[in-house]
KOLSETOR-72376 format. One record per residue (C-alpha): residue in three letters; x negated, y negated, z; residue number from 1. Coordinates in nm, 4 decimals, decimal comma. Each point is the difference from the previous one (the first is absolute). Last residue first. Layout:
BEGIN
> residuo_px_py_pz_num
> ALA_X_Y_Z_NUM .
...
END
This chain:
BEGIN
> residuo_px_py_pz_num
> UNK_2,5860_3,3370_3,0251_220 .
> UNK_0,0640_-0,1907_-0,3815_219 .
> UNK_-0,0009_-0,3393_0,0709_218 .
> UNK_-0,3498_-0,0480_-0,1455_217 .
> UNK_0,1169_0,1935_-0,3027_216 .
> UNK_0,2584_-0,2857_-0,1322_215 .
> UNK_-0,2331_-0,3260_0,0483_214 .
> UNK_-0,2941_0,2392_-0,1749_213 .
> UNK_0,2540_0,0654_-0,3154_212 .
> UNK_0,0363_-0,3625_-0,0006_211 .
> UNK_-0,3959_-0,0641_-0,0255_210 .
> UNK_-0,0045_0,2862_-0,3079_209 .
> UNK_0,2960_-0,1555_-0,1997_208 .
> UNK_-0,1292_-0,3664_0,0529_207 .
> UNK_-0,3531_0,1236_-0,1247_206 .
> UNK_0,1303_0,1818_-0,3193_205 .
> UNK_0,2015_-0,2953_-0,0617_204 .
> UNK_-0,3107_-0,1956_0,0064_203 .
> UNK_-0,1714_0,2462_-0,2595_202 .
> UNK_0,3004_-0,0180_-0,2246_201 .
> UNK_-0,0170_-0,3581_-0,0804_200 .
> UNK_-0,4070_0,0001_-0,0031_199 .
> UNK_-0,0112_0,2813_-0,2857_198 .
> UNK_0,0351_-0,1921_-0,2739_197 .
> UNK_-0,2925_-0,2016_0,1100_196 .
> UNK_-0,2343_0,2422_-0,0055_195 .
> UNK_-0,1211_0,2086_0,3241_194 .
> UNK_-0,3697_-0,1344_0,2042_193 .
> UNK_0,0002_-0,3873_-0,0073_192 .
> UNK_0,3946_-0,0765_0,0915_191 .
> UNK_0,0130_0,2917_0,2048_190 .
> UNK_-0,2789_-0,0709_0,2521_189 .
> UNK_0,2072_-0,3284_0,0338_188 .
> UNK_0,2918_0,2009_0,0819_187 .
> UNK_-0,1181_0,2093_0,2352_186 .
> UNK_-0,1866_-0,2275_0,1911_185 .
> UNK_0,3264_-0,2046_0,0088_184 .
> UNK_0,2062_0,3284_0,1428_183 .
> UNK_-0,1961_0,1366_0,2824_182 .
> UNK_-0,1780_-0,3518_0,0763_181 .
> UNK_0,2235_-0,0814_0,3368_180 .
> UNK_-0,0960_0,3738_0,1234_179 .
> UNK_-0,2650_-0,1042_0,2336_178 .
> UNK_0,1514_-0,2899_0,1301_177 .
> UNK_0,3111_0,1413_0,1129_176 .
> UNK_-0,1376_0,3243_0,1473_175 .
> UNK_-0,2307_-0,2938_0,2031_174 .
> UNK_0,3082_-0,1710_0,1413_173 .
> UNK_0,1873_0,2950_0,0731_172 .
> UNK_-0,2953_0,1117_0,2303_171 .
> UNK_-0,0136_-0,3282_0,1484_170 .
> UNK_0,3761_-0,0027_0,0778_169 .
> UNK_-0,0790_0,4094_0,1376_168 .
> UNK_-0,2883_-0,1434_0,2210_167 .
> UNK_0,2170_-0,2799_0,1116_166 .
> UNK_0,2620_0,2281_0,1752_165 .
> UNK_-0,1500_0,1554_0,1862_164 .
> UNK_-0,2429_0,3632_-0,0217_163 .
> UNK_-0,0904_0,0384_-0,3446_162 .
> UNK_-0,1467_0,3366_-0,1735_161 .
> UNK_0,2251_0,0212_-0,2968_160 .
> UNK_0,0334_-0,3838_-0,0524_159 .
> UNK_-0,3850_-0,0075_0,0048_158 .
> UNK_-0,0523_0,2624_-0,2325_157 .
> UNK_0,2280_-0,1116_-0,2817_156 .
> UNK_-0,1343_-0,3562_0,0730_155 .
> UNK_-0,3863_0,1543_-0,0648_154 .
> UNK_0,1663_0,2089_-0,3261_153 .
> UNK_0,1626_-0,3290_-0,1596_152 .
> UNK_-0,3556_-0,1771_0,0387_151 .
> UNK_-0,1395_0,3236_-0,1769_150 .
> UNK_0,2762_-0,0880_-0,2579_149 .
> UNK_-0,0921_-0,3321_-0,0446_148 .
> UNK_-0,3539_0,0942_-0,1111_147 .
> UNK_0,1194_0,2603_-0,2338_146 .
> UNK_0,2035_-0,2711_-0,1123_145 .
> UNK_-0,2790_-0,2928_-0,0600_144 .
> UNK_-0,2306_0,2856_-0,1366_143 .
> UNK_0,2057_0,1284_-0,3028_142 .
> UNK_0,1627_-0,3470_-0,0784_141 .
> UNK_-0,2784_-0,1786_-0,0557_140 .
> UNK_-0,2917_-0,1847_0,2234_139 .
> UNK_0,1080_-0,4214_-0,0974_138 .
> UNK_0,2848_0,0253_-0,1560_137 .
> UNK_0,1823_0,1957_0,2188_136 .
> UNK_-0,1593_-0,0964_0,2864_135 .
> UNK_0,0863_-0,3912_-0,0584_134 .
> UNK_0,3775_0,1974_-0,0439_133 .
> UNK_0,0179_0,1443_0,3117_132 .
> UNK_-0,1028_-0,3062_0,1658_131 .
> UNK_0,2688_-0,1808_-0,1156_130 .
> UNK_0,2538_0,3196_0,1038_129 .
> UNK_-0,1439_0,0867_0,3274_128 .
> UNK_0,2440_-0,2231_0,1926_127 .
> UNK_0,2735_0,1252_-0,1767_126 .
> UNK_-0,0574_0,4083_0,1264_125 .
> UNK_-0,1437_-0,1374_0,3606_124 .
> UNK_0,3371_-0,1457_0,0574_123 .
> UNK_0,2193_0,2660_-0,1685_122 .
> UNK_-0,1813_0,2944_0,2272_121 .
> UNK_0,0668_-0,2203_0,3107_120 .
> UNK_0,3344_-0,0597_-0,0634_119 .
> UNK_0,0841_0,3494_0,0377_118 .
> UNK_-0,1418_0,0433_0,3224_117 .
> UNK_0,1397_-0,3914_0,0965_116 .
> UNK_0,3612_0,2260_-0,0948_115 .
> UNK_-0,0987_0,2537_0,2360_114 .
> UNK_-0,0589_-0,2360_0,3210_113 .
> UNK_0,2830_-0,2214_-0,1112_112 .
> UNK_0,2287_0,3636_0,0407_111 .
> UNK_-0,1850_0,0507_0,3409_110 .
> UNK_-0,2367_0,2121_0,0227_109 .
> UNK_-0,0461_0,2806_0,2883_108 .
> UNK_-0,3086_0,1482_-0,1015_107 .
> UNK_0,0428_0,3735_-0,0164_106 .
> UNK_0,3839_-0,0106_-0,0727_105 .
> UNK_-0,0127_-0,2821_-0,2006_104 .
> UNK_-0,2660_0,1092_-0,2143_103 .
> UNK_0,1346_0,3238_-0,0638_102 .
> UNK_0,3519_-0,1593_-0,1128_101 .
> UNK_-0,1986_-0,2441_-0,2446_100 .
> UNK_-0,1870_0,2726_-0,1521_99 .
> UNK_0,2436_-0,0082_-0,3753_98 .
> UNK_0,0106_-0,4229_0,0526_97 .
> UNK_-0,3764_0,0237_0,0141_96 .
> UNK_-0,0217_0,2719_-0,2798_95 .
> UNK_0,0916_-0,2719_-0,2581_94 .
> UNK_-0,2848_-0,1554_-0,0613_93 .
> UNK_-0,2429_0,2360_0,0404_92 .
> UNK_0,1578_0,1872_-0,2685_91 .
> UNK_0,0131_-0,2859_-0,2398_90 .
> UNK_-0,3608_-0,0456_0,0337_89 .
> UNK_-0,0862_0,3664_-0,0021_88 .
> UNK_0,1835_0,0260_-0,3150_87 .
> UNK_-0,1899_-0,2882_-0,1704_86 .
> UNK_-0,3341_0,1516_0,1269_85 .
> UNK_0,0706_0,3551_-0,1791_84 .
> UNK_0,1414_-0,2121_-0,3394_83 .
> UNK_-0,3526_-0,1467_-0,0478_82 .
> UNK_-0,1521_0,3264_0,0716_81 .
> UNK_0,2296_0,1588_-0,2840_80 .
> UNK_-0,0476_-0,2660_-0,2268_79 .
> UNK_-0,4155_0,0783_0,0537_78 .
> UNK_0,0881_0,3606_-0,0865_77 .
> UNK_0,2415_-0,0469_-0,2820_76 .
> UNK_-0,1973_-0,1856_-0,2142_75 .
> UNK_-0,3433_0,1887_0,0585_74 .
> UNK_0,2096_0,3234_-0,1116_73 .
> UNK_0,0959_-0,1530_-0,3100_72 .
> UNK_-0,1441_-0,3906_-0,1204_71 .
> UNK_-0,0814_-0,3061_0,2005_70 .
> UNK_-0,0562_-0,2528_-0,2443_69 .
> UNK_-0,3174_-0,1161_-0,2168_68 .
> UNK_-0,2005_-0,3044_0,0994_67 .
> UNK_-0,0768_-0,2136_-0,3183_66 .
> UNK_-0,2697_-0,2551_0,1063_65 .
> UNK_0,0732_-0,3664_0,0004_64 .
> UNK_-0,1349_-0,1916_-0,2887_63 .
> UNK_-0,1761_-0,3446_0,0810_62 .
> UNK_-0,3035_0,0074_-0,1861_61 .
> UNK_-0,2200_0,1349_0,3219_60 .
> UNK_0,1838_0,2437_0,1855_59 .
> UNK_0,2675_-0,0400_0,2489_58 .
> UNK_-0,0555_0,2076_0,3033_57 .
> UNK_0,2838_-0,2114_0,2126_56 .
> UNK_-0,2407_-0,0219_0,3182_55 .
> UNK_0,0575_-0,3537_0,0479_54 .
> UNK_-0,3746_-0,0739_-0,0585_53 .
> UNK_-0,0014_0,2042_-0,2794_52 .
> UNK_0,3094_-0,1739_-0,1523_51 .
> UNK_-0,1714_-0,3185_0,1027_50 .
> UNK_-0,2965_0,1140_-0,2378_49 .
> UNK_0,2292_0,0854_-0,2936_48 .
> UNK_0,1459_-0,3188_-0,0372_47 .
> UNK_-0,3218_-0,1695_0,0276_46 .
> UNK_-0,1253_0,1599_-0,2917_45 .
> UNK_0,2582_-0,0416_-0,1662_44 .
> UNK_0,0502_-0,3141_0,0198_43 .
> UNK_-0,3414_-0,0677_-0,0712_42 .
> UNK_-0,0089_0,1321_-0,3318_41 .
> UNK_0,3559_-0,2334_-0,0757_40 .
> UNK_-0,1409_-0,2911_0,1411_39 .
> UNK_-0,2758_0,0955_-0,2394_38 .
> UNK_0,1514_0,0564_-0,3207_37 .
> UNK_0,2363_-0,3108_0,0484_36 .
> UNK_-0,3120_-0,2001_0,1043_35 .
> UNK_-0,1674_0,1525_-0,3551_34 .
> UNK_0,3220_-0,1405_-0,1628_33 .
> UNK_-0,0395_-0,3685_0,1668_32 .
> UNK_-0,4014_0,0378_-0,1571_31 .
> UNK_0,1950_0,0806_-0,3590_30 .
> UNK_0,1834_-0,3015_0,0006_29 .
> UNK_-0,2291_-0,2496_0,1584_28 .
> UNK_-0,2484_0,1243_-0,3099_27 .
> UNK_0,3091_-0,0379_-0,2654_26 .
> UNK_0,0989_-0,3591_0,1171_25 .
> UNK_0,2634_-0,0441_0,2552_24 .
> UNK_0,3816_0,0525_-0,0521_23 .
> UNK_0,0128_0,3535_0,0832_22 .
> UNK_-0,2288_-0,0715_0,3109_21 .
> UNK_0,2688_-0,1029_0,2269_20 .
> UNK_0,1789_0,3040_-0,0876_19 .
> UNK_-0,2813_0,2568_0,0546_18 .
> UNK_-0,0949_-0,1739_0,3309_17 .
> UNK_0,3895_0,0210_0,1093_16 .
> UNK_-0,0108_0,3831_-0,1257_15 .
> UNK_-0,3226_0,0853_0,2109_14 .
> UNK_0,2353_-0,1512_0,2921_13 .
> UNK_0,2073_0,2832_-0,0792_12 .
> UNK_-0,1886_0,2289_0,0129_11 .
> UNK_-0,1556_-0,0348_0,3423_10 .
> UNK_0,3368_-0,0162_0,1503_9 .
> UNK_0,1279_0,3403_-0,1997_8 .
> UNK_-0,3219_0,1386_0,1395_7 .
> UNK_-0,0117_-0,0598_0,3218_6 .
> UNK_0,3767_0,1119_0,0126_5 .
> UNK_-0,0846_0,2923_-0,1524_4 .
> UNK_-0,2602_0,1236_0,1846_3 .
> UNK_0,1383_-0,1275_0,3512_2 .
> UNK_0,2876_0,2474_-0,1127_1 .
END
């Protein structure tokens, strides 16, 4: 992007030399066309060093490399993984109302009590969201949600092995935050890795699958 806009800037000032040259004599002329031919040069040369600098891999000339698409068995596998943390997500979020009878008898809430439980998973879920997406961009989808998840994991422990009530709110919290990224990591890995026809169907795929997870985690 810095590429092109470098370049479209670059160029076009090359254009306002050419033009004010086109009514000077022949030798102005041709010296406002060799600035042309080396705004452009530099252009893209510059172009292509802040795309290394921003870590966008484009090469020098300013053509982005072909990447091919996911394709078969490697298809299915990383949509399947994808799909696995979208499940979860749903799941965790509804088993709360499925355990809420256990909790109360072994803790004693209070209905405000449960409903801050659910709250809490919903509060750490939006507040992730801008930083979610600096990750996103920034480290990928594979390693921002397999991060995520491990954060999901630690709140999945601590609400299974807390004693009060604040242990199982911060517990909440964390399942919350790890699983915000379960469905926008998947579909930005999508939109690089399966072909655009295939986008539509893809996210249906993923609303099917986390629904399906809402339904089993109330199954005893």
């Amino acid at each position: 992007a810095g590429h092109l806009a470098v370049g479209h800037g670059q160029r076009g000032f090359g254009r306002d030399v050419a033009r004010r040259g086109a009514g000077a004599p022949c030798g102005e002329h041709q010296r406002a066309a060799a600035l042309v031919d080396e705004f452009d040069q530099r252009s893209l040369d510059l172009g292509a060093f802040v795309g290394d600098q921003a870590g966008l891999g484009l090469p020098r000339g300013g053509q982005c490399p072909a990447e091919p698409f996911l394709q078969g068995r490697q298809a299915r596998v990383v949509f399947g993984w994808f799909a696995c943390a979208y499940f979860l997500s749903y799941a965790l979020r509804s088993v709360n109302a499925v355990i809420a009878p256990d909790l109360v008898a072994q803790f004693g809430l209070s209905h405000a009590q449960l409903g801050a439980l659910s709250a809490a998973y919903f509060l750490a879920f939006a507040m992730m969201q801008l930083p979610l997406g600096v990750c996103l961009d920034r480290f990928g989808s594979r390693r921002t949600d397999a991060s995520l998840l491990l954060v999901s994991a630690t709140g999945c422990a601590v609400f299974a092995l807390a004693s009060s009530t604040a242990w199982l709110w911060a517990g909440r919290a964390l399942i919350g935050a790890g699983v915000c990224g379960a469905l926008m990591s998947a579909l930005k890995g999508y939109r690089f890795w399966y072909p655009p026809d295939r986008q539509s169907q893809l996210a249906a795929w993923m609303l099917v699958v986390g629904t399906g997870g809402a339904l089993l985690a109330t199954v005893p």
